[in-house]
C-alpha positions as CSV (number, residue, x, y, z in Angstrom):
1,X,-13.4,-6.8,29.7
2,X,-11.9,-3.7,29.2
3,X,-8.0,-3.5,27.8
4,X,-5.8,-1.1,30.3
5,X,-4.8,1.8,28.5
6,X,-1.2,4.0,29.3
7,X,-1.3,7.2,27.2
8,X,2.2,8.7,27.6
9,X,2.8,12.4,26.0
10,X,4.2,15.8,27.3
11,X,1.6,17.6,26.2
12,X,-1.7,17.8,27.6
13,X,-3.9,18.7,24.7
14,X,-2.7,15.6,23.0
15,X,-3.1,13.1,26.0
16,X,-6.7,14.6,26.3
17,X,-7.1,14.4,22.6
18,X,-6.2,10.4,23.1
19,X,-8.4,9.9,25.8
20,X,-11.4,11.1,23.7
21,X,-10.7,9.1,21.0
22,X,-10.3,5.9,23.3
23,X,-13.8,7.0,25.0
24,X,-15.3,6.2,21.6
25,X,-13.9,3.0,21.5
26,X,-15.7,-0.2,23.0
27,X,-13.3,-2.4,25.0
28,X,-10.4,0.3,26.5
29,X,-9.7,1.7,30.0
30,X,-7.3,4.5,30.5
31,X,-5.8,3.2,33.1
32,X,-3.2,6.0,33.5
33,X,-1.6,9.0,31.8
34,X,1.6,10.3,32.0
35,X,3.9,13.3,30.7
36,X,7.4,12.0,31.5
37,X,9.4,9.0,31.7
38,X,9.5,8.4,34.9
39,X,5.9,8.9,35.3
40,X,5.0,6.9,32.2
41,X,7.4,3.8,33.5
42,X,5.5,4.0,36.9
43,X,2.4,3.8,34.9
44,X,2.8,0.6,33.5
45,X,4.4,-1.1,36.1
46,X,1.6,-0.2,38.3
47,X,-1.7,-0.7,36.4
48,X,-0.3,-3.5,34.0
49,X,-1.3,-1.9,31.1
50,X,-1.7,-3.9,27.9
51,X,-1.2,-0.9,25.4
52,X,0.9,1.7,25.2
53,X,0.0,5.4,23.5
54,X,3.5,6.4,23.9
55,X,4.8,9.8,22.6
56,X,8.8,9.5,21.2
57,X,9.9,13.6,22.4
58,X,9.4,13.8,25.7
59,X,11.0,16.9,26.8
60,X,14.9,15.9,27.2
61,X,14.3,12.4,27.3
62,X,12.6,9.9,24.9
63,X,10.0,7.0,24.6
64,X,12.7,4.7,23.7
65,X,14.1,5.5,27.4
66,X,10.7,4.3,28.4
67,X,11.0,1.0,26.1
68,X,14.6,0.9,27.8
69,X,13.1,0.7,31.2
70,X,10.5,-1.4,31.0
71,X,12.1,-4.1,29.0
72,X,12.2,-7.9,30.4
73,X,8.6,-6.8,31.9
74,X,5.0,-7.8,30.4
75,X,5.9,-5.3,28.0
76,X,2.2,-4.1,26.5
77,X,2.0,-3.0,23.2
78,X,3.1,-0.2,22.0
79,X,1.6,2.6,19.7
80,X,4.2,5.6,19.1
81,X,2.3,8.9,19.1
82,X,4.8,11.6,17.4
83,X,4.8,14.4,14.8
84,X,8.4,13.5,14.3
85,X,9.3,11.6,11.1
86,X,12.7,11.0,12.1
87,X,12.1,8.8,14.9
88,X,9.9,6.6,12.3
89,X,13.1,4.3,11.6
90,X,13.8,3.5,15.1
91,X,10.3,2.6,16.0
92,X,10.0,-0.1,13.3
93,X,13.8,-1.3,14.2
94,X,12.4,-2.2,18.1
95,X,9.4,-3.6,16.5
């Protein structure tokens, strides 16, 4: 049994890059991709995903408005995806 995948990132390349690295991996399903928030909350909510490749900078918004919406869900687990140091602080703060 496969685990449901979300890969959330605004940029293509690296979604796709995700997805290959996954495909080399026994036991994960991409269940769905997204590039925004509102796409990436959709995501989850729809295919029940049990992990979360989520990207922090996405465009305007963040993946801590993501978080924000799905709270109080099945929340999956989440693994942030970012070139951004900054955001490292935050990301061990929601655990």
């Amino acid at each position: 049994m496969s685990v449901p995948v979300v890969i959330v990132d605004d940029e293509p390349p690296a979604r796709a890059k995700l997805r290959r690295l996954l495909a080399e991996a026994d036991g994960f399903e991409v269940a769905a991709e997204a590039g925004d928030v509102e796409s990436a909350v959709a995501a989850v909510r729809a295919t029940g995903a049990r992990l979360l490749f989520l990207d922090i900078q996405l465009g305007a918004r963040s993946g801590f408005d993501v978080l924000e919406a799905i709270r109080g869900d099945a929340a999956p687990v989440v693994v942030f995806t970012t070139a951004y140091s900054e955001h490292a602080v935050r990301a061990f703060e929601l655990q």
